[in-house]
VEXKOLMI-19101 format. One record per residue: residue number from 1; x, y, z of N, C-alpha, C in turn. Coordinates in steps of 0.05 Angstrom, whole numbers, plus 5000, padded with zeros to 4 digits. Example, Ala and Ser with C-alpha at 12.3 -4.5 7.8 and 13.67 -1.06 7.14 Angstrom:
! residues 2
<selum 1; <5264; 4886; 5156>; <5246; 4910; 5156>; <5264; 4934; 5156>>
<selum 2; <5257; 4955; 5142>; <5273; 4979; 5143>; <5258; 5001; 5157>>
END
This chain:
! residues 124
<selum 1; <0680; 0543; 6066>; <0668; 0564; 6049>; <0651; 0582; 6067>>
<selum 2; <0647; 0605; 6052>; <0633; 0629; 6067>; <0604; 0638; 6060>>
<selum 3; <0588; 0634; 6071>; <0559; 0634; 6072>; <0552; 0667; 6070>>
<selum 4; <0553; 0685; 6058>; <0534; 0711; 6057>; <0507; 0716; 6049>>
<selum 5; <0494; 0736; 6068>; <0457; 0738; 6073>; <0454; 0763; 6076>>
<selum 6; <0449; 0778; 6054>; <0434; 0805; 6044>; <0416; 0812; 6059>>
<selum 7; <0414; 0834; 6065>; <0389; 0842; 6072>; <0382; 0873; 6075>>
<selum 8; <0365; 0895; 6087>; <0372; 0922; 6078>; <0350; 0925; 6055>>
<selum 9; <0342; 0920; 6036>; <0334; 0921; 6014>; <0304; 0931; 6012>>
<selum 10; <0288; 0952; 6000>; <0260; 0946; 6002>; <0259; 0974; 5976>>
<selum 11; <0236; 0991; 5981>; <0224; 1010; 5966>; <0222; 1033; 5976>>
<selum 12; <0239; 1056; 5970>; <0240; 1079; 5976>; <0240; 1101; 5950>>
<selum 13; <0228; 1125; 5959>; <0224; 1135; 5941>; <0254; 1161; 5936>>
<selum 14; <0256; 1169; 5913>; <0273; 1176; 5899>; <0295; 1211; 5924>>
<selum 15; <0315; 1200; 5922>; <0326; 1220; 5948>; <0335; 1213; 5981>>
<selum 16; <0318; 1187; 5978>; <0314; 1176; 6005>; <0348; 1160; 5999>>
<selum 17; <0344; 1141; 6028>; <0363; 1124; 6031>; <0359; 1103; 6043>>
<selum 18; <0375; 1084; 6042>; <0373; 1053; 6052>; <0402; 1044; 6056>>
<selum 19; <0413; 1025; 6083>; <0432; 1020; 6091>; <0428; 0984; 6085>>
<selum 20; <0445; 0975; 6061>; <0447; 0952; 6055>; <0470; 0932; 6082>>
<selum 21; <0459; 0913; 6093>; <0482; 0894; 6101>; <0487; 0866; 6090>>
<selum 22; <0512; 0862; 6101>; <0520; 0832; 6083>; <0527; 0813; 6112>>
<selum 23; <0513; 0796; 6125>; <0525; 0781; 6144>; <0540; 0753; 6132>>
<selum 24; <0566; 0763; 6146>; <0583; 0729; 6134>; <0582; 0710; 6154>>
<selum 25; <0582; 0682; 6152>; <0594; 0668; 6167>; <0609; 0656; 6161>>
<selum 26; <0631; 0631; 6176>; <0661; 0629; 6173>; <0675; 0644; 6185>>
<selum 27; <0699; 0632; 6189>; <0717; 0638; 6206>; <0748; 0662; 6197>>
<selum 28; <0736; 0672; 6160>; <0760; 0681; 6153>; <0754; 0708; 6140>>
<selum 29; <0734; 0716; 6158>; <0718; 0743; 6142>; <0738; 0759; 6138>>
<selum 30; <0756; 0767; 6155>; <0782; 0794; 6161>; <0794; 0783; 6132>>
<selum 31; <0799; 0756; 6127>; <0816; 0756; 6109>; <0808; 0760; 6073>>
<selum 32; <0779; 0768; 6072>; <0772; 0774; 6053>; <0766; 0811; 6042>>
<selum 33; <0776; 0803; 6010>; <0758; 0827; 6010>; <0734; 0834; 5997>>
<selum 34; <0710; 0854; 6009>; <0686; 0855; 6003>; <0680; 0864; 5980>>
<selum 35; <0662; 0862; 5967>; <0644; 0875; 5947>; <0614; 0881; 5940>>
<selum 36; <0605; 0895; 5932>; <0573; 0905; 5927>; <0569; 0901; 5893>>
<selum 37; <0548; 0888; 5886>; <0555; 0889; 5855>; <0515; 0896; 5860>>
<selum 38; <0503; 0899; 5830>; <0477; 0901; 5826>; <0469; 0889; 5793>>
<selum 39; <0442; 0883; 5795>; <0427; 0873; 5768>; <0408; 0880; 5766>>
<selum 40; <0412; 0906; 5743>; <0379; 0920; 5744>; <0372; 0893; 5726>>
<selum 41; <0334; 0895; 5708>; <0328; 0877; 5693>; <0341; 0878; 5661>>
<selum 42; <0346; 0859; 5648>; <0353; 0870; 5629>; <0382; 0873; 5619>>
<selum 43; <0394; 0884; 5640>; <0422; 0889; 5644>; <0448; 0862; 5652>>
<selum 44; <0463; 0866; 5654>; <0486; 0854; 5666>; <0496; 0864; 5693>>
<selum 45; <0499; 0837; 5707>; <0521; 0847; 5727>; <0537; 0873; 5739>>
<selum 46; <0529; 0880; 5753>; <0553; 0911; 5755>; <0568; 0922; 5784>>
<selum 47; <0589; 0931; 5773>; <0598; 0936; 5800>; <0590; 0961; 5820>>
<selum 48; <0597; 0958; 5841>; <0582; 0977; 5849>; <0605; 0985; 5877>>
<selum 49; <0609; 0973; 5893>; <0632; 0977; 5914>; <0653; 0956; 5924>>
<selum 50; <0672; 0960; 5934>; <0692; 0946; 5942>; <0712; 0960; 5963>>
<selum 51; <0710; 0937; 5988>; <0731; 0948; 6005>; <0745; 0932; 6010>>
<selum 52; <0775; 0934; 6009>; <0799; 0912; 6018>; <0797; 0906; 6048>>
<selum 53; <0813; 0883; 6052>; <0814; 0868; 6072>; <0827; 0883; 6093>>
<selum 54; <0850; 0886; 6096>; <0869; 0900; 6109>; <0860; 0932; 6119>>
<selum 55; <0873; 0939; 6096>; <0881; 0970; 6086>; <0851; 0984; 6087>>
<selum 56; <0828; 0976; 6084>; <0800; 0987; 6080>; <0804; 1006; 6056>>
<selum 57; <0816; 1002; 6041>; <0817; 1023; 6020>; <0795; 1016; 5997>>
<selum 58; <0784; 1037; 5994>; <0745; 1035; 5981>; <0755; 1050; 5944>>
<selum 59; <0733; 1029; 5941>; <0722; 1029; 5914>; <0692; 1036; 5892>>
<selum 60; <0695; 1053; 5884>; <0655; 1057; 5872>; <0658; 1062; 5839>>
<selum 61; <0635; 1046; 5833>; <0631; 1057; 5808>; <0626; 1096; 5803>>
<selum 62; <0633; 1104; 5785>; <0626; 1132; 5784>; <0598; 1135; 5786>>
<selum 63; <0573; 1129; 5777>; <0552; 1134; 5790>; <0544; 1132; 5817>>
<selum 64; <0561; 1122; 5828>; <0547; 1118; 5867>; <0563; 1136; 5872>>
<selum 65; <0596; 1146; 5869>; <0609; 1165; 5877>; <0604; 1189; 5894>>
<selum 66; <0604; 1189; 5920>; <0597; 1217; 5935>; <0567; 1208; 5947>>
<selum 67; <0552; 1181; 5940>; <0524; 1186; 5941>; <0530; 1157; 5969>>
<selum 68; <0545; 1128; 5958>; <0543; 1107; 5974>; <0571; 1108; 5984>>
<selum 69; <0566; 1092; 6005>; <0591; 1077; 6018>; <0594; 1056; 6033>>
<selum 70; <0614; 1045; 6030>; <0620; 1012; 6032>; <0630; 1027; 6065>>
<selum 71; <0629; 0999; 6071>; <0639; 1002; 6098>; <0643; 0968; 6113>>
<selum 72; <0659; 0953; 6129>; <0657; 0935; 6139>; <0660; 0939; 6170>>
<selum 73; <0654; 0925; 6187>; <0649; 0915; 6216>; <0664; 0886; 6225>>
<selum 74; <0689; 0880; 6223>; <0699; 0849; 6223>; <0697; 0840; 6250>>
<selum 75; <0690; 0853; 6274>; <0672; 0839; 6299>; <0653; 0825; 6295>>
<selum 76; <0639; 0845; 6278>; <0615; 0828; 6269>; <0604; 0819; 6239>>
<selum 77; <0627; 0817; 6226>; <0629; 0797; 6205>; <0601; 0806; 6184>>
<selum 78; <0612; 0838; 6182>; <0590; 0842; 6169>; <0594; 0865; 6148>>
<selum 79; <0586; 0871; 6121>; <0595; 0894; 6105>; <0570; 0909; 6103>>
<selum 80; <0571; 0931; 6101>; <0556; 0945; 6090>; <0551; 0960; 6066>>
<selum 81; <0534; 0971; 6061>; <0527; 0986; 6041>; <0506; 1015; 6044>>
<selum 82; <0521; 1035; 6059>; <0502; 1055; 6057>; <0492; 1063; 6028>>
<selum 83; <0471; 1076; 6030>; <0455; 1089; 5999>; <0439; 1109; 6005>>
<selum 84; <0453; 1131; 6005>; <0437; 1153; 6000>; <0431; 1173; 5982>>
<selum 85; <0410; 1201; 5971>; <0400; 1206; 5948>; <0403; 1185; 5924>>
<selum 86; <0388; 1169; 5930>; <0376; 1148; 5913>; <0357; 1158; 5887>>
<selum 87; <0372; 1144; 5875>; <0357; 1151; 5846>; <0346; 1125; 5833>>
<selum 88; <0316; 1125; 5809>; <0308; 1109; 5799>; <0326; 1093; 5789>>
<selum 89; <0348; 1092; 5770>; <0368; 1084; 5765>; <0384; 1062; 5781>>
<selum 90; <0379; 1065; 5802>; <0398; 1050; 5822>; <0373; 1030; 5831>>
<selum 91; <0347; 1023; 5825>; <0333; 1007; 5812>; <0343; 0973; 5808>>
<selum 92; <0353; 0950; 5828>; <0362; 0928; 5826>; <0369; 0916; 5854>>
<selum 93; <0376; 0889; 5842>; <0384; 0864; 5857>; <0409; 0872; 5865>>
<selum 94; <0413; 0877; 5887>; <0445; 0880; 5894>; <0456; 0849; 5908>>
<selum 95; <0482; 0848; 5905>; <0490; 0823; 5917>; <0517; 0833; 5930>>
<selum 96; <0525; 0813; 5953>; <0552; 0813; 5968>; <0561; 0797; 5954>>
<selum 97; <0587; 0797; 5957>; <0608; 0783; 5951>; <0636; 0784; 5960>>
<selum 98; <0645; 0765; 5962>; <0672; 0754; 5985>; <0692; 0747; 5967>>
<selum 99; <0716; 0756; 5960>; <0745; 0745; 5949>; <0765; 0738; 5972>>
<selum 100; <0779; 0719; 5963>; <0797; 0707; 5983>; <0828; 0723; 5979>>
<selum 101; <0814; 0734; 5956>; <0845; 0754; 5944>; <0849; 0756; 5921>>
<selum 102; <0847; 0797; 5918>; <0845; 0802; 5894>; <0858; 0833; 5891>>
<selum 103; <0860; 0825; 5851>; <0872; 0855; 5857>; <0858; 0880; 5841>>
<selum 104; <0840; 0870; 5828>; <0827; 0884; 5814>; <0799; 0882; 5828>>
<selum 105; <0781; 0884; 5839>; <0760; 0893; 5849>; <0736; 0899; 5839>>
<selum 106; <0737; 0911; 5821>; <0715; 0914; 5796>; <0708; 0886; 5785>>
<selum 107; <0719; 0871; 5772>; <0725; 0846; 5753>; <0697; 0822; 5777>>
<selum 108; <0679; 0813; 5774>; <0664; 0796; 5780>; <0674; 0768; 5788>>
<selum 109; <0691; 0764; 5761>; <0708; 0736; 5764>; <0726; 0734; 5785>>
<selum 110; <0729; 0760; 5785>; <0749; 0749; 5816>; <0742; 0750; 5850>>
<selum 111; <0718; 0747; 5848>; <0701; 0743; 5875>; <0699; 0715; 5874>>
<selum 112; <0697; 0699; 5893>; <0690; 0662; 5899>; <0669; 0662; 5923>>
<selum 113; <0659; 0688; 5926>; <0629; 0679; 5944>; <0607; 0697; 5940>>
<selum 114; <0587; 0696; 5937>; <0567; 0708; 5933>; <0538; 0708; 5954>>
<selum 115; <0523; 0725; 5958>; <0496; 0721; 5972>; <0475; 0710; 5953>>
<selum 116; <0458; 0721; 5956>; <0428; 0717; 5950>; <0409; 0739; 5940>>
<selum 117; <0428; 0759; 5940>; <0414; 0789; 5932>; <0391; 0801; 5944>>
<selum 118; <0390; 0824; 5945>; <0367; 0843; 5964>; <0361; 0859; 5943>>
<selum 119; <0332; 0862; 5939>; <0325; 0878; 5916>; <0317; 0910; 5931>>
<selum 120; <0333; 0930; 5918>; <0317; 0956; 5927>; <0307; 0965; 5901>>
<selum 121; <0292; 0985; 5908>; <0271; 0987; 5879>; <0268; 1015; 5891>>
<selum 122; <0274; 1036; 5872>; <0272; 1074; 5880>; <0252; 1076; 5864>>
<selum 123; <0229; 1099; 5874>; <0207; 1105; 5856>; <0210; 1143; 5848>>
<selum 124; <0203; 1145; 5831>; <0201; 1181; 5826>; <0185; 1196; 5827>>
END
């Protein structure tokens, strides 16, 4: 199994930006594909990015659209999460997450690894 460790996360104020990473360990990072999900309070689960294994072909909710971007590093076994013009809204616990193989990307259930979450918190 695959160990992921958030980090990136803190308090910035509204416009700014913050570069989320996901370090994996294990031996089968290439063969997964990544994801960014978030939990404001209150709320549920949500998706937020996804990049395939292979192909790097990217995924965003319509609110991050144009603003974040996923990105991975498989030298160094690591995903990212740029975030920039940050808004209060975007306000949560973000978490990584690892699928061994999937085809829908959005869907939560179909991830089998998860971090520990990094809280960023935007002020106005």
């Amino acid at each position: 199994q695959v160990r992921l460790v958030e980090s990136g996360g803190g308090l910035v104020q509204a416009g700014g930006s913050l570069r989320l990473s996901c370090a994996a360990s294990g031996r089968s990072f290439r063969t997964y594909a990544m994801g960014w999900f978030r939990q404001a309070p209150g709320y549920e689960r949500e998706f937020v990015a996804a990049i395939r294994r292979n192909d790097r072909v990217t995924y965003y909710e319509d609110s991050v659209k144009g603003r974040f971007t996923i990105s991975r590093d498989n030298a160094k076994n690591t995903v990212y999460l740029q975030m920039n013009s940050l808004k209060p809204e975007d306000t949560a616990i973000y978490y990584c997450a690892a699928s061994e193989g999937i085809t829908i990307v959005q869907q939560e259930r179909n991830y089998d690894y998860w971090g520990q979450g990094t809280q960023v918190t935007v002020s106005s």
